[in-house]
C-alpha positions as CSV (number, residue, x, y, z in Angstrom):
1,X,0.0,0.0,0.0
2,X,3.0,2.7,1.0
3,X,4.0,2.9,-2.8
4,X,0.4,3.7,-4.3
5,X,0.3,6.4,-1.1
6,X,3.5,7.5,-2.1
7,X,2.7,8.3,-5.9
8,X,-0.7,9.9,-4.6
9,X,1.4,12.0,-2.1
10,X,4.1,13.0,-5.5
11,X,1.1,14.5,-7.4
12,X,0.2,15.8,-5.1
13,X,-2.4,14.4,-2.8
14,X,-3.5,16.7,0.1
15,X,-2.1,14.6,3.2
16,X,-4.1,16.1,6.1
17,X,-7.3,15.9,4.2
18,X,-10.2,14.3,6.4
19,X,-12.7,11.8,4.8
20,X,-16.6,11.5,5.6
21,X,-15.6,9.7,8.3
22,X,-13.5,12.8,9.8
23,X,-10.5,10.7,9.6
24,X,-6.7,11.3,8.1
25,X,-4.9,8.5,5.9
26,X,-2.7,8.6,8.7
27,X,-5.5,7.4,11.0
28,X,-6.4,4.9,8.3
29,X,-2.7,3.7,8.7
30,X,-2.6,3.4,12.2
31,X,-5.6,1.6,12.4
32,X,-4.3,-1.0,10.1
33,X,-1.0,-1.2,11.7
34,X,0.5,0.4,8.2
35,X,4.2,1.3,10.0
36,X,5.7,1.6,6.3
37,X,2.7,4.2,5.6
38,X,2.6,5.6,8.7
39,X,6.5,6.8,8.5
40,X,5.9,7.5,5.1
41,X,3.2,9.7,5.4
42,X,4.4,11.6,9.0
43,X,7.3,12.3,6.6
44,X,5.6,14.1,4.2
45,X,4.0,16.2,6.6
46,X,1.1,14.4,7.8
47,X,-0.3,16.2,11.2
48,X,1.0,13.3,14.1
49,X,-1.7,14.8,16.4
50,X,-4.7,15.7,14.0
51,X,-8.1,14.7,15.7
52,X,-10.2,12.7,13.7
53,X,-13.4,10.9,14.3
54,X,-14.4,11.3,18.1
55,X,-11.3,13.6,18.8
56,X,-9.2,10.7,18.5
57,X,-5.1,10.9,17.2
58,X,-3.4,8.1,15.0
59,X,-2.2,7.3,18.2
60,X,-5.6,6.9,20.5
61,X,-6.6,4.6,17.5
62,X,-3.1,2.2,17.1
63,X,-3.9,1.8,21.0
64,X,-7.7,1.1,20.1
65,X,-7.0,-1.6,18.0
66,X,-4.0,-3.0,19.7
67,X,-0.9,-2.0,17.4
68,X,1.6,-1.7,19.6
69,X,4.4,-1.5,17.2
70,X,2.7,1.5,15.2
71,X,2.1,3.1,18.1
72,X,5.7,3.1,19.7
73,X,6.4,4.7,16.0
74,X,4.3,7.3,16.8
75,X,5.5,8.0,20.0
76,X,9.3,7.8,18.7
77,X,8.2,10.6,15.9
78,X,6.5,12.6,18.9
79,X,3.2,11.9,18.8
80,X,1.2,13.3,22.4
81,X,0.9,10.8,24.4
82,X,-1.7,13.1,26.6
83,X,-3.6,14.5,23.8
84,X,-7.3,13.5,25.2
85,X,-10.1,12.5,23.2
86,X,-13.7,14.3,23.1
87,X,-14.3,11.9,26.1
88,X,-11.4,13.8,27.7
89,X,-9.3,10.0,27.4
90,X,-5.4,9.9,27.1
91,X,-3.6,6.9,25.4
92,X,-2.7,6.1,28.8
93,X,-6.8,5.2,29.3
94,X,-7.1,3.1,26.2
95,X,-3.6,1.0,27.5
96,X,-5.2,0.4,31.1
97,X,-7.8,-0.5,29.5
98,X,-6.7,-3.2,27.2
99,X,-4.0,-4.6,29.4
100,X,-1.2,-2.7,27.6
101,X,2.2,-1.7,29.4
């Protein structure tokens, strides 16, 4: 998937753009534990800490859905680790929560 989002991103795709659903390809990454298009597209500018759907970062949703290895790359490429949600939840919540350390 990284090398079609790379040509997209060469002519010149707008990277911070939300869709319907209020979310960035760089939540659409995270979610699917993408770290080759998640580095990829933080390099090219995407926003680390854009809130999409329900005020959540690409970070809140890695943690959602378990991908711990995207979301130590975010971390490492300084995503906020206390950015809070609209529920006013920290990826600290979402770890407790799931069992995470």
């Amino acid at each position: 998937m990284k090398d079609i989002v790379e040509l997209f991103i060469l002519h010149g795709a707008k990277i911070n753009e939300k869709g319907k659903d209020g979310n960035t390809a760089l939540h659409i990454a995270a979610k699917r534990n993408d770290i080759e298009t998640v580095k990829l597209l933080i390099s090219h500018g995407a926003n680390i800490n854009e809130k999409g759907k329900d005020g959540n970062t690409a970070l809140h949703i890695a943690m959602r859905h378990d991908n711990k290895e995207t979301a130590e790359i975010l971390i490492l490429l300084g995503a906020n680790i206390n950015e809070k949600d609209k529920y006013g939840d920290t990826v600290l919540h979402y770890a407790a929560e799931s069992g995470n350390k």
